[in-house]
PDB file of N, CA, C and O in Angstrom:
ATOM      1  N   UNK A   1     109.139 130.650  61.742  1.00  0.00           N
ATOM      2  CA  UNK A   1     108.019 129.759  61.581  1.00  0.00           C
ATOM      3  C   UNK A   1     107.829 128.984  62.889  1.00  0.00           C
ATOM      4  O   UNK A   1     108.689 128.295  63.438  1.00  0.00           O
ATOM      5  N   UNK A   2     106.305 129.243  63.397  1.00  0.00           N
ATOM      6  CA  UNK A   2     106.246 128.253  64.596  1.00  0.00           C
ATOM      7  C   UNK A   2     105.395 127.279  64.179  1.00  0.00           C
ATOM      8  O   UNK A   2     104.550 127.520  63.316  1.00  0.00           O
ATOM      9  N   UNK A   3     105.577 125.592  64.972  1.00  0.00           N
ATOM     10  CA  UNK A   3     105.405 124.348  64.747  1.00  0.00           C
ATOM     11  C   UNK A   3     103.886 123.874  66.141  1.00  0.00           C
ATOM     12  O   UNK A   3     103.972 123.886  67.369  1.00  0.00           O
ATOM     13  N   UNK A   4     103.105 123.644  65.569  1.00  0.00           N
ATOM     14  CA  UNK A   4     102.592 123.522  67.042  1.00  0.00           C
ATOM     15  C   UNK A   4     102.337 121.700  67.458  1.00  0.00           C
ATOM     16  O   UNK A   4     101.346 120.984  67.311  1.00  0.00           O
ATOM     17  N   UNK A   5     103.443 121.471  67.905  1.00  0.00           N
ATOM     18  CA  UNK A   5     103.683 120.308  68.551  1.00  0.00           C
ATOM     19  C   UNK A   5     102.924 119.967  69.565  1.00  0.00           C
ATOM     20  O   UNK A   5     103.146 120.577  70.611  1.00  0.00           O
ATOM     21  N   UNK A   6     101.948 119.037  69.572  1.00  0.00           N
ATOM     22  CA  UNK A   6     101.567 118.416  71.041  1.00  0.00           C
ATOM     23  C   UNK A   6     102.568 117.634  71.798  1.00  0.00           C
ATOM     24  O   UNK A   6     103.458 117.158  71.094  1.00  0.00           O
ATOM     25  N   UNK A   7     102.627 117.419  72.913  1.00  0.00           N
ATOM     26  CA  UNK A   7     103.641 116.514  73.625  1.00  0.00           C
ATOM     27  C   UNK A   7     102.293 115.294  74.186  1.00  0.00           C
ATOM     28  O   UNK A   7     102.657 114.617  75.148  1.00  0.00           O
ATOM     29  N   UNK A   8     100.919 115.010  73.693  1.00  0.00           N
ATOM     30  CA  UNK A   8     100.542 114.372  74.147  1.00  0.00           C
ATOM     31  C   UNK A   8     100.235 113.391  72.930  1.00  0.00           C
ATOM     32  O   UNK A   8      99.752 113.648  71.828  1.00  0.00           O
ATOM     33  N   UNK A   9     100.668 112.185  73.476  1.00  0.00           N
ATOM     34  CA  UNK A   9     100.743 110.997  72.290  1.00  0.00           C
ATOM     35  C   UNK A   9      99.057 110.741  71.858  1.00  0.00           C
ATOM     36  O   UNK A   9      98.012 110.939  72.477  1.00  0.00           O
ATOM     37  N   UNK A  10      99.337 110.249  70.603  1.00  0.00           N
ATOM     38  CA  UNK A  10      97.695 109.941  70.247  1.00  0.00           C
ATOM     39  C   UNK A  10      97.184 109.077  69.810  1.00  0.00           C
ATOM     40  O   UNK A  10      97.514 108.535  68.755  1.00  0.00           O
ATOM     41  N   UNK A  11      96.332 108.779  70.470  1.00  0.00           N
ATOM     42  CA  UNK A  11      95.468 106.815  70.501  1.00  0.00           C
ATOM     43  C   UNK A  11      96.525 105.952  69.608  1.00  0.00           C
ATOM     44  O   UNK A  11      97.076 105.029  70.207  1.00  0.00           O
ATOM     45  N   UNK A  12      96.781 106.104  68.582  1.00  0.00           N
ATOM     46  CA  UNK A  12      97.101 105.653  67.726  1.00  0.00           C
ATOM     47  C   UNK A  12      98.684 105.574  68.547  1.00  0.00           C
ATOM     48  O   UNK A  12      99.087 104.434  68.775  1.00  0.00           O
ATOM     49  N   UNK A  13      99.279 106.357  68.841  1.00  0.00           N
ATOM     50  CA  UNK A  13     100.348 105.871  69.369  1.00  0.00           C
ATOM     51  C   UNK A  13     100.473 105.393  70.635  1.00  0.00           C
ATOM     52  O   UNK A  13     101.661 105.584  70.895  1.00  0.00           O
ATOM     53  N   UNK A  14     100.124 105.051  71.273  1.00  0.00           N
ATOM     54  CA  UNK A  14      99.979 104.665  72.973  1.00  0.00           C
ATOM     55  C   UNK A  14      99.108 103.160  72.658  1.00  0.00           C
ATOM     56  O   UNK A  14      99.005 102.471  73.673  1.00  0.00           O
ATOM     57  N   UNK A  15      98.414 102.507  71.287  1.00  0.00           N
ATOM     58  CA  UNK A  15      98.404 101.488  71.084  1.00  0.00           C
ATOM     59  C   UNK A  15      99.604 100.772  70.554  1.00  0.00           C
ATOM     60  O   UNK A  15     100.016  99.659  70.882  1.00  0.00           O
ATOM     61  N   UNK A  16     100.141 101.696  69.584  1.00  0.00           N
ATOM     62  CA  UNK A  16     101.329 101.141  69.519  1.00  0.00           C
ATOM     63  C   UNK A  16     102.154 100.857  70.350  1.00  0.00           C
ATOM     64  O   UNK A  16     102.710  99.760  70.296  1.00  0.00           O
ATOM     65  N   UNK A  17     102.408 101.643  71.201  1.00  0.00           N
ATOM     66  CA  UNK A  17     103.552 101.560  72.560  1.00  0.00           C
ATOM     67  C   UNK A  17     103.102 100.115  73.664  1.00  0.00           C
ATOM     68  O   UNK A  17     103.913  99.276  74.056  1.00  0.00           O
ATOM     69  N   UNK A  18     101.407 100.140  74.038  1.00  0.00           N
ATOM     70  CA  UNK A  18     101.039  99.034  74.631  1.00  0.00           C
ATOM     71  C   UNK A  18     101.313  97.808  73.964  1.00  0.00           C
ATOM     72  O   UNK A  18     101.725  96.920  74.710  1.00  0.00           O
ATOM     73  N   UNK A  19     101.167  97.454  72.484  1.00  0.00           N
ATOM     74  CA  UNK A  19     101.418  96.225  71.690  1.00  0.00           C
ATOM     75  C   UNK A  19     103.066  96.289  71.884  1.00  0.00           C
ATOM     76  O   UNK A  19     103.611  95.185  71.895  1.00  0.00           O
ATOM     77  N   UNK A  20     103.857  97.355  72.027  1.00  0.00           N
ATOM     78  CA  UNK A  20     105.705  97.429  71.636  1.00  0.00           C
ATOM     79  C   UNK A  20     105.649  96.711  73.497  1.00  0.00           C
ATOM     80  O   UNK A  20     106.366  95.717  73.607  1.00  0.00           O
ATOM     81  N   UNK A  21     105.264  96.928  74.183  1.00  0.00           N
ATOM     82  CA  UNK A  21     105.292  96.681  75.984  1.00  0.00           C
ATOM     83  C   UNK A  21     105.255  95.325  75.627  1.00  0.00           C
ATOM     84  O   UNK A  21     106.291  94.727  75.919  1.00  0.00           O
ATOM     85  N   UNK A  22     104.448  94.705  75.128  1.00  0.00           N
ATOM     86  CA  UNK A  22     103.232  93.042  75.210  1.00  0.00           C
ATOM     87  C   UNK A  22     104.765  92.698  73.962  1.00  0.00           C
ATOM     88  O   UNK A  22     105.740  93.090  74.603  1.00  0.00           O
ATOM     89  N   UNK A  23     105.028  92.423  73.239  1.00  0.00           N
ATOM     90  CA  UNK A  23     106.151  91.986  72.645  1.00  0.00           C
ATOM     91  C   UNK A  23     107.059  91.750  73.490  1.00  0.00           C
ATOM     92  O   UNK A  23     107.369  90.562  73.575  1.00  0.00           O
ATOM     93  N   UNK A  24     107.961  92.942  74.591  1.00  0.00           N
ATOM     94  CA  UNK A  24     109.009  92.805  75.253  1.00  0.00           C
ATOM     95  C   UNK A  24     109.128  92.136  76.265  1.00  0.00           C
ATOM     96  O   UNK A  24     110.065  91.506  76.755  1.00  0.00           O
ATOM     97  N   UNK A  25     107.420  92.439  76.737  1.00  0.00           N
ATOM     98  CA  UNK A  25     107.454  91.851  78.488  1.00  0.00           C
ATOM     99  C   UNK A  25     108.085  90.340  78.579  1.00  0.00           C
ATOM    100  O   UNK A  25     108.142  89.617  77.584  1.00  0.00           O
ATOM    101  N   UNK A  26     108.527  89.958  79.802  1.00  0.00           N
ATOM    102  CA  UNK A  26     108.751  88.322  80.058  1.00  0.00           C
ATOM    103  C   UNK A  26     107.676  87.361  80.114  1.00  0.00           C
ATOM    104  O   UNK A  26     107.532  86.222  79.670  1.00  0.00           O
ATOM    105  N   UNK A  27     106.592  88.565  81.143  1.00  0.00           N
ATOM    106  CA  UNK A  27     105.319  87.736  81.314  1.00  0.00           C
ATOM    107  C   UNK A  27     104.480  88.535  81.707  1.00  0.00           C
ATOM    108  O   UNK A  27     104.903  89.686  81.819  1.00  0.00           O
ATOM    109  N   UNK A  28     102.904  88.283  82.095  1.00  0.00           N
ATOM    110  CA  UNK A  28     101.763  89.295  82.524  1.00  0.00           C
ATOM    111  C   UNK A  28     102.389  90.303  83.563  1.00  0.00           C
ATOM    112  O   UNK A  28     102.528  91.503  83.327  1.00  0.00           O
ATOM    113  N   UNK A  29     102.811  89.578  84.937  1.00  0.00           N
ATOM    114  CA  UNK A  29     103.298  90.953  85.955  1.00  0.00           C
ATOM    115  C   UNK A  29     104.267  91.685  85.109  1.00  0.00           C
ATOM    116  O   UNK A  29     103.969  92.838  84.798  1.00  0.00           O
ATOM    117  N   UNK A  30     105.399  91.176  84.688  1.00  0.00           N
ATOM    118  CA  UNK A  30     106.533  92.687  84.106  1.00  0.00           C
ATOM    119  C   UNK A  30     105.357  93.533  82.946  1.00  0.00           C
ATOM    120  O   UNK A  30     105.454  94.754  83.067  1.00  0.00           O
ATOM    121  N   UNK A  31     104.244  93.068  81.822  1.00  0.00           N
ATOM    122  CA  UNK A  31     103.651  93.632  81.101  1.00  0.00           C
ATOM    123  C   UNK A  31     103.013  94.901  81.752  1.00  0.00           C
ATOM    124  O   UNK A  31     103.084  96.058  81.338  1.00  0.00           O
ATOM    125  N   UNK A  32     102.269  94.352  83.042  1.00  0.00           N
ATOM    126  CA  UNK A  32     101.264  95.341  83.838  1.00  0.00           C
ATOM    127  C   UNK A  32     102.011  96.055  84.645  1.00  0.00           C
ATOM    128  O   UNK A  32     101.629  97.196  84.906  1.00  0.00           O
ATOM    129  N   UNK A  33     103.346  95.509  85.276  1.00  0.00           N
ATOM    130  CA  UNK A  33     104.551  96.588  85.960  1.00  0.00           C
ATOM    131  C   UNK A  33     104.884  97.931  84.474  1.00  0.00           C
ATOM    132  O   UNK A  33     104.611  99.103  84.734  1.00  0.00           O
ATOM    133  N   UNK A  34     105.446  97.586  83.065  1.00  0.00           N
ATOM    134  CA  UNK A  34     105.945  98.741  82.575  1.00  0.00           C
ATOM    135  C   UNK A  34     104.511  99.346  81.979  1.00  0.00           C
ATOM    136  O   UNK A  34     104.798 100.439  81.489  1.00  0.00           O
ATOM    137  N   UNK A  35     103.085  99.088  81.818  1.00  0.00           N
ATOM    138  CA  UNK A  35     102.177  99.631  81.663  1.00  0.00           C
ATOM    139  C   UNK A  35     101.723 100.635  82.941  1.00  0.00           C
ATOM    140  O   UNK A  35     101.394 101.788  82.663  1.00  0.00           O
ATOM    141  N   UNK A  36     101.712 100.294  84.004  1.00  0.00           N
ATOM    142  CA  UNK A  36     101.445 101.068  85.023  1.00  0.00           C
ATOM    143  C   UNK A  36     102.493 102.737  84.609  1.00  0.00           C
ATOM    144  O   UNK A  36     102.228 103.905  84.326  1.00  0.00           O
ATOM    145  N   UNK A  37     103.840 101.813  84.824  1.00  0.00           N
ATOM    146  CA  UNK A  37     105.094 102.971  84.299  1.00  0.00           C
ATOM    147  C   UNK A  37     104.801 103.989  83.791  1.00  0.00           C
ATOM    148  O   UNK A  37     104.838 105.177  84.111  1.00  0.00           O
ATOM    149  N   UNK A  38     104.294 103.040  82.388  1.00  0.00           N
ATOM    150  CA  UNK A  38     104.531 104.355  80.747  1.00  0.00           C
ATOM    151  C   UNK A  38     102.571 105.105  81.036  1.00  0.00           C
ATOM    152  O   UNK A  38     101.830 105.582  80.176  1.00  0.00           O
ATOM    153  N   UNK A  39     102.335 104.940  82.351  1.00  0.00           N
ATOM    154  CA  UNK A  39     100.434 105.140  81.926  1.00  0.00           C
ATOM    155  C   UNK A  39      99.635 105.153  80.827  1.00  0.00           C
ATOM    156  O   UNK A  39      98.936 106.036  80.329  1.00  0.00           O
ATOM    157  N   UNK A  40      99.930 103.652  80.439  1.00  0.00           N
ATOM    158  CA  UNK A  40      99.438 102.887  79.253  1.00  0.00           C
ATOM    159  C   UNK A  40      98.358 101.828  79.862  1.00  0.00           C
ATOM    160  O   UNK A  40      98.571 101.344  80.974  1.00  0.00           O
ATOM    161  N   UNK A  41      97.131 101.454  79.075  1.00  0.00           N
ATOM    162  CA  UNK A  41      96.390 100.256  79.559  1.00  0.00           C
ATOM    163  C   UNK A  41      96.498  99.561  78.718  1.00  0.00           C
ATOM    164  O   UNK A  41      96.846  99.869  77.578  1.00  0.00           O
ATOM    165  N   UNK A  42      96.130  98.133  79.247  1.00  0.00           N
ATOM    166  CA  UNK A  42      96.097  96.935  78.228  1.00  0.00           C
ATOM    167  C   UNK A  42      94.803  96.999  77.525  1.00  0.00           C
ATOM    168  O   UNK A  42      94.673  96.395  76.461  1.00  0.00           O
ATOM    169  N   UNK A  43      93.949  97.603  77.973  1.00  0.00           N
ATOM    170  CA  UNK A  43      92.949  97.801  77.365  1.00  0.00           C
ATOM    171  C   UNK A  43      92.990  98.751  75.839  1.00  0.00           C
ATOM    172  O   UNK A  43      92.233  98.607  74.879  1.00  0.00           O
ATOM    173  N   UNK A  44      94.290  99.881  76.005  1.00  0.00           N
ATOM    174  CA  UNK A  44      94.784 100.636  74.589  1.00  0.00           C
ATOM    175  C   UNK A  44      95.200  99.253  73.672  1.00  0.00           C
ATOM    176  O   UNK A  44      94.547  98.958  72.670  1.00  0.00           O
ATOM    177  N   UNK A  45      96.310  98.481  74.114  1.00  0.00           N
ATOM    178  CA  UNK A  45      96.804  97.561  73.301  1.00  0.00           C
ATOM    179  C   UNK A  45      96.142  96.311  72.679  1.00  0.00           C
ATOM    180  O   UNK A  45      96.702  95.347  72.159  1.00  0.00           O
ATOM    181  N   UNK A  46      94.612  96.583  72.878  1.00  0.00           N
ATOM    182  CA  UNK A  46      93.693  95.361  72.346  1.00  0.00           C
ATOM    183  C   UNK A  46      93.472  95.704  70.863  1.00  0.00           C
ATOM    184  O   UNK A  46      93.862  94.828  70.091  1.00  0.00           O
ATOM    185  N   UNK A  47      93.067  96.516  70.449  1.00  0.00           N
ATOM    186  CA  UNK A  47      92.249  97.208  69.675  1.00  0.00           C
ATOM    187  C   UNK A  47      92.769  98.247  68.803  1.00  0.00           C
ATOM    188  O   UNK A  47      93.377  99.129  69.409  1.00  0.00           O
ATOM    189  N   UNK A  48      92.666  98.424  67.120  1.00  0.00           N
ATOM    190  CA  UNK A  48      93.794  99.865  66.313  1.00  0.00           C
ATOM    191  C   UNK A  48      92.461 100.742  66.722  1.00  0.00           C
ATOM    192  O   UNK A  48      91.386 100.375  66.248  1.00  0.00           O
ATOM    193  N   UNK A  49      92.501 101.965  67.645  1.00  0.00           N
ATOM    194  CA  UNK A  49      92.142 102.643  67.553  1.00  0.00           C
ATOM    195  C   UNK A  49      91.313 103.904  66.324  1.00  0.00           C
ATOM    196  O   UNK A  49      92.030 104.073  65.337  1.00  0.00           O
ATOM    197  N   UNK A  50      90.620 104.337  66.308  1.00  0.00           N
ATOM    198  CA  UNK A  50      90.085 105.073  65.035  1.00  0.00           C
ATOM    199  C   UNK A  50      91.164 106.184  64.807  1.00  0.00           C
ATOM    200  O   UNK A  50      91.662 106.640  65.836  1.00  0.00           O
ATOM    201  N   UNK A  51      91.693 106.794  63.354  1.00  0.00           N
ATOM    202  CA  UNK A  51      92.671 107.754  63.751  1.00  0.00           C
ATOM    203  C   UNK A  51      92.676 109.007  64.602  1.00  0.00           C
ATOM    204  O   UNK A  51      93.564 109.659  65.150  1.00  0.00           O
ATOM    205  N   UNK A  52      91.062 109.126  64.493  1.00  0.00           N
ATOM    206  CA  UNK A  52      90.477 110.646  65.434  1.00  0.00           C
ATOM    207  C   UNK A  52      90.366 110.380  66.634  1.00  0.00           C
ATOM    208  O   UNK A  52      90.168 111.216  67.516  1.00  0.00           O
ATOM    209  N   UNK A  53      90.488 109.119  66.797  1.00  0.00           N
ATOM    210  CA  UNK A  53      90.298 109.058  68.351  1.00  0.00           C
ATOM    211  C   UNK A  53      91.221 109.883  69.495  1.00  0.00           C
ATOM    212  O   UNK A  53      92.352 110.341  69.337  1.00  0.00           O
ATOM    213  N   UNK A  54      90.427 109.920  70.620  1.00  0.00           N
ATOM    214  CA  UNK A  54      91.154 110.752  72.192  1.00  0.00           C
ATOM    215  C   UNK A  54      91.819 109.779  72.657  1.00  0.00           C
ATOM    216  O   UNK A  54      91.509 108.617  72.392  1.00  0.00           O
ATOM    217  N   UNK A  55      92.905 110.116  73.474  1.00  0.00           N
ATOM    218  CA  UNK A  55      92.856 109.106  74.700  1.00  0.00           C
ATOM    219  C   UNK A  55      92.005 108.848  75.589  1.00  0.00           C
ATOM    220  O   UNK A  55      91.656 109.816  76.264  1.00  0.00           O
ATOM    221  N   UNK A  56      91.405 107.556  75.897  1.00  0.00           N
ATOM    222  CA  UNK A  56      90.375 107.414  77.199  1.00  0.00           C
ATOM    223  C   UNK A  56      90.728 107.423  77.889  1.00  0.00           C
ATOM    224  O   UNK A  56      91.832 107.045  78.283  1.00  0.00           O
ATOM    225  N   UNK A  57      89.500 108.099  78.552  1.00  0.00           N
ATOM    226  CA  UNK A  57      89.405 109.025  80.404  1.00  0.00           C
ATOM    227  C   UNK A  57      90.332 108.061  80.942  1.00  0.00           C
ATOM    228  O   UNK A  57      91.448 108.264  81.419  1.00  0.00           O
ATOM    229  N   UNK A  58      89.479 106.600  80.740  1.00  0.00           N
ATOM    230  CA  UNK A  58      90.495 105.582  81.926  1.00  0.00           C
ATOM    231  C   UNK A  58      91.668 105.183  82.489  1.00  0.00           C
ATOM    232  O   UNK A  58      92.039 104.603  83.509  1.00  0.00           O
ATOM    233  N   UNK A  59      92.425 105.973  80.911  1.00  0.00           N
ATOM    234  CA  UNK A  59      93.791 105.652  81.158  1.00  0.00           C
ATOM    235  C   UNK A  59      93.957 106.908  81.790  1.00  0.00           C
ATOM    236  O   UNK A  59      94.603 106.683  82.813  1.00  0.00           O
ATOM    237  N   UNK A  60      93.654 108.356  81.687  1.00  0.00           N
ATOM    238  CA  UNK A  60      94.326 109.579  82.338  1.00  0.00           C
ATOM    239  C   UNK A  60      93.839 109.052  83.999  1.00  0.00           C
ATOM    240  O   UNK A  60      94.405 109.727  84.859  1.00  0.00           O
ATOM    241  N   UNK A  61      93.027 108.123  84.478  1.00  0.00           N
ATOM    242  CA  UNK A  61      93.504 107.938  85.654  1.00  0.00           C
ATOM    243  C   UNK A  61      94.527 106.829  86.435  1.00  0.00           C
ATOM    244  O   UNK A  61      95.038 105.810  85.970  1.00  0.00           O
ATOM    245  N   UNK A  62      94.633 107.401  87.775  1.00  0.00           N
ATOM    246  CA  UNK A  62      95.705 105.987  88.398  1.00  0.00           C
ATOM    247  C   UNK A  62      95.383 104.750  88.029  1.00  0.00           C
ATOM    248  O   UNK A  62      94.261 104.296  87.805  1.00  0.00           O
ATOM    249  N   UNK A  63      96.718 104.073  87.962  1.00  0.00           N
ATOM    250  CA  UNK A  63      96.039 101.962  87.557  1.00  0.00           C
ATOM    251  C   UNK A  63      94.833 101.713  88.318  1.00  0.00           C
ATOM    252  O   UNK A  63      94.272 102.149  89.323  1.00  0.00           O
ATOM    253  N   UNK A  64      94.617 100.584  87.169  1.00  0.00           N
ATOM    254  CA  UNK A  64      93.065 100.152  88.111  1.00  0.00           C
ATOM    255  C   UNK A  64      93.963  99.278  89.417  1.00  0.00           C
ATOM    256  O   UNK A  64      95.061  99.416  89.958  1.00  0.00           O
ATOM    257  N   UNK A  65      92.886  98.403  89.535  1.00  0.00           N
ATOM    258  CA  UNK A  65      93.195  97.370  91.106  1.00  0.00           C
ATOM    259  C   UNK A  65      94.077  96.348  90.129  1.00  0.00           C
ATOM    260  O   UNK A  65      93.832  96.063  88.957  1.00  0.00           O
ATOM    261  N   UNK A  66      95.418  95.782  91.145  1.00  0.00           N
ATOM    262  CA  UNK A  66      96.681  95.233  90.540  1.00  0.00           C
ATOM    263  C   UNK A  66      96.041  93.597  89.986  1.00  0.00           C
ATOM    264  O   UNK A  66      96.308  92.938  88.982  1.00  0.00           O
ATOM    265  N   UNK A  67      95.464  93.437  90.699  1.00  0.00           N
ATOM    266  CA  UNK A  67      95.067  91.868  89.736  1.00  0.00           C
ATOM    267  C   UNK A  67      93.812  92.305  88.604  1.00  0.00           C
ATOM    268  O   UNK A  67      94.028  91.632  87.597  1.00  0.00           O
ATOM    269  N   UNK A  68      92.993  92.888  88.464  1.00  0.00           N
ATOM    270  CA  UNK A  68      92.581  93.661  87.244  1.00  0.00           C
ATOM    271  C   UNK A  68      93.400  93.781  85.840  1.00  0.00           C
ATOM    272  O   UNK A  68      93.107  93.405  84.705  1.00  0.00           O
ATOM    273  N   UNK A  69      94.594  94.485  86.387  1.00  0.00           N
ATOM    274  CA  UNK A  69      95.451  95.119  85.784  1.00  0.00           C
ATOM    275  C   UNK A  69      96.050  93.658  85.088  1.00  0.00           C
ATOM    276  O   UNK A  69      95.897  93.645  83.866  1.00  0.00           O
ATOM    277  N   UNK A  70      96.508  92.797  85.485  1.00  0.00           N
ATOM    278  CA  UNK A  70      97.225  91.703  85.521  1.00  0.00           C
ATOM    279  C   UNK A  70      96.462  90.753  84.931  1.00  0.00           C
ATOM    280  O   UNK A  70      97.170  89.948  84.326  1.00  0.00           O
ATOM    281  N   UNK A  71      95.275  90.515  84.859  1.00  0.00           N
ATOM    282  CA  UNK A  71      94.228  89.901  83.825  1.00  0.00           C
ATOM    283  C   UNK A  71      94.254  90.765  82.279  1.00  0.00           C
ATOM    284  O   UNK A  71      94.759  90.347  81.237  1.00  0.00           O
ATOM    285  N   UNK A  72      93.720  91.765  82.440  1.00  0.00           N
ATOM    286  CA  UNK A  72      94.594  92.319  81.118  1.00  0.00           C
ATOM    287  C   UNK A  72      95.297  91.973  80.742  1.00  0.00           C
ATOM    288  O   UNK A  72      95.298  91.197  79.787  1.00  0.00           O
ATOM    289  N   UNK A  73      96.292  92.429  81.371  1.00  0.00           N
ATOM    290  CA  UNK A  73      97.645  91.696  80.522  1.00  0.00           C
ATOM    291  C   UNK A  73      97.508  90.617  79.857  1.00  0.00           C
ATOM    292  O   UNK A  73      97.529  90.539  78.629  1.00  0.00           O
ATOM    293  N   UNK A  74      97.339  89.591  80.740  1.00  0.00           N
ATOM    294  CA  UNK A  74      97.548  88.453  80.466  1.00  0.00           C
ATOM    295  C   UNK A  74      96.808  88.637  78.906  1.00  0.00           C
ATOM    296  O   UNK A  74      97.228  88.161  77.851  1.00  0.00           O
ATOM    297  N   UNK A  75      95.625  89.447  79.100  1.00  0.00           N
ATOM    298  CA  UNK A  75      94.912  88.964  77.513  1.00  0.00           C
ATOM    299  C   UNK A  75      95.253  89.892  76.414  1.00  0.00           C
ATOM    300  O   UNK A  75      94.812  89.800  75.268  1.00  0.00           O
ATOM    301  N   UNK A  76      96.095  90.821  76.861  1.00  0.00           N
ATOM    302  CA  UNK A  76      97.077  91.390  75.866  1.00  0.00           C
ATOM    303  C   UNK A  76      97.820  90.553  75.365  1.00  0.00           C
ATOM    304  O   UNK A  76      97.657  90.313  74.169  1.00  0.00           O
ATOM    305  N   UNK A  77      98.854  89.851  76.097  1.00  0.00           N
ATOM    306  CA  UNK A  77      99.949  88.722  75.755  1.00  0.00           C
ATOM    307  C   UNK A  77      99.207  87.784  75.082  1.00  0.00           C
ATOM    308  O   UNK A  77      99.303  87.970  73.869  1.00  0.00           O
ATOM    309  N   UNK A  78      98.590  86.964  75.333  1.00  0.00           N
ATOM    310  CA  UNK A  78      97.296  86.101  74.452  1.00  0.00           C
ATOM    311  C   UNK A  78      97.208  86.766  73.437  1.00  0.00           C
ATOM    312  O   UNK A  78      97.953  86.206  72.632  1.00  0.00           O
ATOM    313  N   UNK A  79      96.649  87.825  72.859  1.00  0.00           N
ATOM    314  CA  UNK A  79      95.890  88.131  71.899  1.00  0.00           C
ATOM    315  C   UNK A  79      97.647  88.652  70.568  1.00  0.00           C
ATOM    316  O   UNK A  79      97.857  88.384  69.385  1.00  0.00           O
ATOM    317  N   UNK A  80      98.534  89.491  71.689  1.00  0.00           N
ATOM    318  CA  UNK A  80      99.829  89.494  70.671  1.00  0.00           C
ATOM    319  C   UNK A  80      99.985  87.940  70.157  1.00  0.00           C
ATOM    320  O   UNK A  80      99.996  87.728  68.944  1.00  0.00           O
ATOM    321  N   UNK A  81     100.099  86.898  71.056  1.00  0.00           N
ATOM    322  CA  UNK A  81     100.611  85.834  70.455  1.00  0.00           C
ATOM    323  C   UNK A  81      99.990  85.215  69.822  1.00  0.00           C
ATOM    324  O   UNK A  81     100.590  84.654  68.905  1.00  0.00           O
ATOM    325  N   UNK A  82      99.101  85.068  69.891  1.00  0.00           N
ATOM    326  CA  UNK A  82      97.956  84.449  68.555  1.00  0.00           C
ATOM    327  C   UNK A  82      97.760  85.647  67.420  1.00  0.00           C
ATOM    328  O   UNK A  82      96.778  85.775  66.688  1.00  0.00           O
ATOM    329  N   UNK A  83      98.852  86.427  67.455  1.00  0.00           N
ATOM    330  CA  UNK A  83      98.678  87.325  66.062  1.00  0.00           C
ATOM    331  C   UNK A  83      99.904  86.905  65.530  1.00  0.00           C
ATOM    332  O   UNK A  83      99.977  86.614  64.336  1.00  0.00           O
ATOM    333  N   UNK A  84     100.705  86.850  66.142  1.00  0.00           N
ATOM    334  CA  UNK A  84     102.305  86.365  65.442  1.00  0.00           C
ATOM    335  C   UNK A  84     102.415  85.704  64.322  1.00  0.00           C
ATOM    336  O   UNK A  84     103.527  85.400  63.892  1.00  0.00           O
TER     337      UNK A  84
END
């Protein structure tokens, strides 16, 4: 019996992983340092994705510009902590 496994995570999980990042981080730079890492955006971790959803284009490219990136965050971290 063959299994046909994707190895590519789906919306639904890569929001999860961006909200699991925004929990751990210390602060906005380490958030937008292990997002760059895992090529995750803060922009995945705003929002539960629809279950059919793709990954967006934006994230299959390189980080945006580093203070961009770092405003995000920041409103990732904001938006986790006012959910707590």
């Amino acid at each position: 019996m063959t299994r046909n496994v994707s190895h590519e995570p789906t919306a639904g999980q890569r929001h999860r992983a961006a909200r699991a990042l925004a929990a751990h981080a210390r602060d906005a730079d380490e958030l937008a340092e292990l997002l760059q890492m895992t090529g995750l955006t803060a922009a995945e971790g705003r929002y539960e994705p629809p279950a059919d959803a793709e990954r967006p284009e934006e994230a299959r490219e390189p980080a945006a510009d580093p203070e961009e990136t770092r405003r995000l965050a920041r409103t990732l971290l904001a938006s986790y902590a006012s959910a707590r």
